[in-house]
C-alpha positions as CSV (number, residue, x, y, z in Angstrom):
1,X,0.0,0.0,0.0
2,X,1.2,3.7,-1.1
3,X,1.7,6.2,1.0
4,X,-0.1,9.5,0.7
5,X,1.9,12.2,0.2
6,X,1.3,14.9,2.6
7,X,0.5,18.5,0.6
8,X,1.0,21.0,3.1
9,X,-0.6,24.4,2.0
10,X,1.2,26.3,4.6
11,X,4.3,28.0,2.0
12,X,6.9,28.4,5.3
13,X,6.5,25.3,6.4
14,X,6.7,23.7,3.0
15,X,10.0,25.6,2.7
16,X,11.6,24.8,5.7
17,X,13.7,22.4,6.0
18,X,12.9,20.4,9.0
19,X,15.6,19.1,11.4
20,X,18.0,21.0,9.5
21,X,21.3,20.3,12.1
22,X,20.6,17.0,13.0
23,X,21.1,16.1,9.0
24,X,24.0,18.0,9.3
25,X,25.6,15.5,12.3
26,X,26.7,12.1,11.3
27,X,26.3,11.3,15.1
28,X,22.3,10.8,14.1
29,X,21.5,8.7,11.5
30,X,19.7,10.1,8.8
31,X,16.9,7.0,8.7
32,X,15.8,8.1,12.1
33,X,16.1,11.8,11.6
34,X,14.0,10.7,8.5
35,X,11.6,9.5,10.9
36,X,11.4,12.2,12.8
37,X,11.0,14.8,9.9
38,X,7.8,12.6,9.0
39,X,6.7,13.4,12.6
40,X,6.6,16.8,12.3
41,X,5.5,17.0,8.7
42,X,2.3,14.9,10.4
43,X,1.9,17.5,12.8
44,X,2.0,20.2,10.3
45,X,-0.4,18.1,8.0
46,X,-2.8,17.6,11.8
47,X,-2.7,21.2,12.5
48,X,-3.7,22.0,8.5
49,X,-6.4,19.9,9.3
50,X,-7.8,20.0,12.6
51,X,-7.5,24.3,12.8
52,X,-7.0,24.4,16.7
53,X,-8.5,27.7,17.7
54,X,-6.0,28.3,20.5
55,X,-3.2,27.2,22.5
56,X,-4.5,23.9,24.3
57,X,-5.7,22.9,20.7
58,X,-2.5,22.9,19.8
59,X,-0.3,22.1,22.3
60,X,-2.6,18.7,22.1
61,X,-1.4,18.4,18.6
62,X,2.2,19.2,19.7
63,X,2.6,16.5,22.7
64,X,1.2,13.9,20.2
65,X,3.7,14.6,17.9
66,X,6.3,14.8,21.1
67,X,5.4,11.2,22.3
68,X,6.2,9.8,18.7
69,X,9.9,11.6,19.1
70,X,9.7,9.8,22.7
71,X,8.9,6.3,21.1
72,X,11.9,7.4,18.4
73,X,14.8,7.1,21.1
74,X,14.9,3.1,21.5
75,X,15.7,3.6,17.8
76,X,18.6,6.1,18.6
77,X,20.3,4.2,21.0
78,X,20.2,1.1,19.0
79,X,22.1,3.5,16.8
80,X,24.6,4.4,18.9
81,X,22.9,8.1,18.7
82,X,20.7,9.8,21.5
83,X,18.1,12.5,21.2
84,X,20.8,14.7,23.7
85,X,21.0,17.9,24.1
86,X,21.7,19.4,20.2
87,X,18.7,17.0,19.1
88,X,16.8,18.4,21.6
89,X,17.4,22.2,20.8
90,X,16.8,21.3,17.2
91,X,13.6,19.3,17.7
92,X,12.1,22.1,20.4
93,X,13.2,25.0,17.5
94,X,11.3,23.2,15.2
95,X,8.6,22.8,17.1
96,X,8.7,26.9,17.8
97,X,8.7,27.6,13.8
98,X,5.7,25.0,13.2
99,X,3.6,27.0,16.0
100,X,4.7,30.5,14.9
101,X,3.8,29.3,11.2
102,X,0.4,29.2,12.1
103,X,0.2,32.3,13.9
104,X,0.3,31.2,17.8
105,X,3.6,32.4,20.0
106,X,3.6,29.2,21.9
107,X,5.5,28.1,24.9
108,X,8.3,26.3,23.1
109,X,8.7,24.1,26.4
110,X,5.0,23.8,26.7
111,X,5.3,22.4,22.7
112,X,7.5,19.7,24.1
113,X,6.1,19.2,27.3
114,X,5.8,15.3,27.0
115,X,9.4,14.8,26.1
116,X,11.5,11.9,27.7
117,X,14.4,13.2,26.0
């Protein structure tokens, strides 16, 4: 089965370039920061679809997304990678530019809230 391929019509977001540093690092493996560009594409393609009308609409969006970069970390450290410190900082900046994207100025730790990393 075919995966749909997520249009976004948000023109910043479909110009970013998601996880941009972490690419950039051999120490994470570019399958998993694959995995966790889908993530956040996902949660781009949620909040396209869903409209939340304010903050706790969205940060409900954004922990979801947050708890799938949780379940990512097994993954990591079978790698011999970790989301650490510079994965973190990446991931919440991310996080930021999706929210201010669609016009909320969110708490960027409040995006991330759920985060076991």
């Amino acid at each position: 089965m075919a995966k749909q391929q997520i249009q976004l019509q948000n023109e910043a977001i479909r110009n970013y370039s998601f996880l941009a540093e972490m690419y950039q690092d051999s120490y994470f493996p570019n399958n998993l920061v694959d995995k966790g560009k889908v993530i956040l594409v996902k949660l781009c393609d949620d909040i396209e679809q869903q409209q939340p009308q304010d903050l706790e609409a969205l940060y409900a969006l954004t922990h979801a997304a947050t708890d799938e970069f949780n379940d990512l970390q097994e993954d990591f450290w079978e790698a011999d990678s970790e989301i650490g410190t510079a994965a973190r900082e990446c991931i919440g900046t991310d996080f930021d530019f999706v929210a201010k994207a669609y016009g909320f100025e969110a708490d960027i730790e409040e995006l991330i809230a759920t985060r076991e990393w």
